[in-house]
N, C-alpha and C positions, 0 to 999 in steps of 0.2 A: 288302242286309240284313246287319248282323253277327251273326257266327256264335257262339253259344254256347256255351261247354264249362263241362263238373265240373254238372253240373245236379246238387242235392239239394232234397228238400223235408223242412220239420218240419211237425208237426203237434200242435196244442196242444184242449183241450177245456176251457175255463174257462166254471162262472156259467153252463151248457147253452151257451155260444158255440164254436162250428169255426172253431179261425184253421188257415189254412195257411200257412207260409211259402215259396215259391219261390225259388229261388236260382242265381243264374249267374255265368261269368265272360265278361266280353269283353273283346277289346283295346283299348287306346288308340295315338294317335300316339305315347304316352309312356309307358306302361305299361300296366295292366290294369285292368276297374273291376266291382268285386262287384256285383250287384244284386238286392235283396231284394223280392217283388211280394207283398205281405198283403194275404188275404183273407178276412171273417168270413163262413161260412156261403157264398153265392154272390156276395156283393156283395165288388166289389175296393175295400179298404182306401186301400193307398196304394203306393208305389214307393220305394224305396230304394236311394240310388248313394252305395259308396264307392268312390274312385278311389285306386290305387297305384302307384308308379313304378318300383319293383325289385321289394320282399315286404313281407310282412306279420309282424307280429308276434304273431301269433293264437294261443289253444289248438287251435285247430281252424280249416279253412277257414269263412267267414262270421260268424267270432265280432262283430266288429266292425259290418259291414252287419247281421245280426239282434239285435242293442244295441240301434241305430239303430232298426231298423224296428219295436221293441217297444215304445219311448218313443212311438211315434202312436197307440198302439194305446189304449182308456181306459185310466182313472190305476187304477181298481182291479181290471184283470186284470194287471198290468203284473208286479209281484214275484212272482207265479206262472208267469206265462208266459216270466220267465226260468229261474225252478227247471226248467218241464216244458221247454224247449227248452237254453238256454245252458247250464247246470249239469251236465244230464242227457248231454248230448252231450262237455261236459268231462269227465267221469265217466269215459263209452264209451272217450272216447280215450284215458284216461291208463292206462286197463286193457290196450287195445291197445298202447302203446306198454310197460307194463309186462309183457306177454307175451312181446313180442318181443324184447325187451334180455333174456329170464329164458331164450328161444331159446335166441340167440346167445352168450350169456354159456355156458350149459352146451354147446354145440356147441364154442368153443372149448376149454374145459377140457377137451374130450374127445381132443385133439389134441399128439401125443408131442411133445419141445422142439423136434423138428428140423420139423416142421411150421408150429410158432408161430413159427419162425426163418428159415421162408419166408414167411409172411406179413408177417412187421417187414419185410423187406428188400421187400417185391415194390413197397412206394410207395402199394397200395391204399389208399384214404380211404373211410369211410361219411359221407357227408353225408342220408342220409334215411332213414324209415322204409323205404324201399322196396328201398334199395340194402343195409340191415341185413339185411332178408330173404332177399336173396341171396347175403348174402356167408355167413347160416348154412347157407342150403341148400349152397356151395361147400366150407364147413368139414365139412358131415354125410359128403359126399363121400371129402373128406383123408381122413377118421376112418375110412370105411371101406378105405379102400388102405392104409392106413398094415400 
């Protein structure tokens, strides 16, 4: 059986109808394949595979696969069931992601020159939300030994 990871689910309530969106990743021989499983009420909708071979260019994980899986869904819950899923979750993230840069950004300025001039030199990269989070929590750190 292949294994699943990042499991999320949405949840949308159009026209008295309960969609749920299910959502996963698995691997591939070649990269990795989203898959979205909708379902109204109890009855299952449909299935949805997209497949990727390095990353994705998404707002968010599943943007792409829940596109897809809304376009099966009927023609007239469709521009809402993007607002309550796709929009809504862009939103979430971009607040997230504006929280954390507003972090980091004030964690660094907290930080005397000779600090910020080991950091230039130390080679460190942030490549992700995840790794930004870390590097403020290292900076809150500096700040305080300084």
């Amino acid at each position: 059986m292949t294994k699943r990871r990042n499991q999320q689910s949405f949840y949308a309530t159009i026209n008295g109808r309960e969609y749920a969106f299910y959502c996963w990743t698995t691997s591939t021989r070649c990269g990795f394949c989203h898959t979205v499983a909708t379902s109204v009420g109890y009855r299952q909708l449909s299935d949805t595979k997209v497949s990727y071979y390095n990353r994705t260019w998404e707002r968010f994980d599943y943007e792409t696969a829940l596109g897809r899986a809304i376009d099966k869904c009927p023609k007239e819950d469709r521009e809402e069931l993007r607002e309550q899923i796709i929009e809504k979750k862009n939103r979430e993230e971009t607040e997230r992601c504006e929280r954390i840069f507003g972090a980091f950004e004030k964690a660094y300025n907290s930080l005397n020159d000779a600090n910020k001039q080991h950091l230039a030199n130390s080679g460190v990269t942030v490549n992700s939300l995840e790794e930004a989070e870390q590097m403020t929590g290292i900076m809150k750190m500096m700040s305080l030994m300084q």
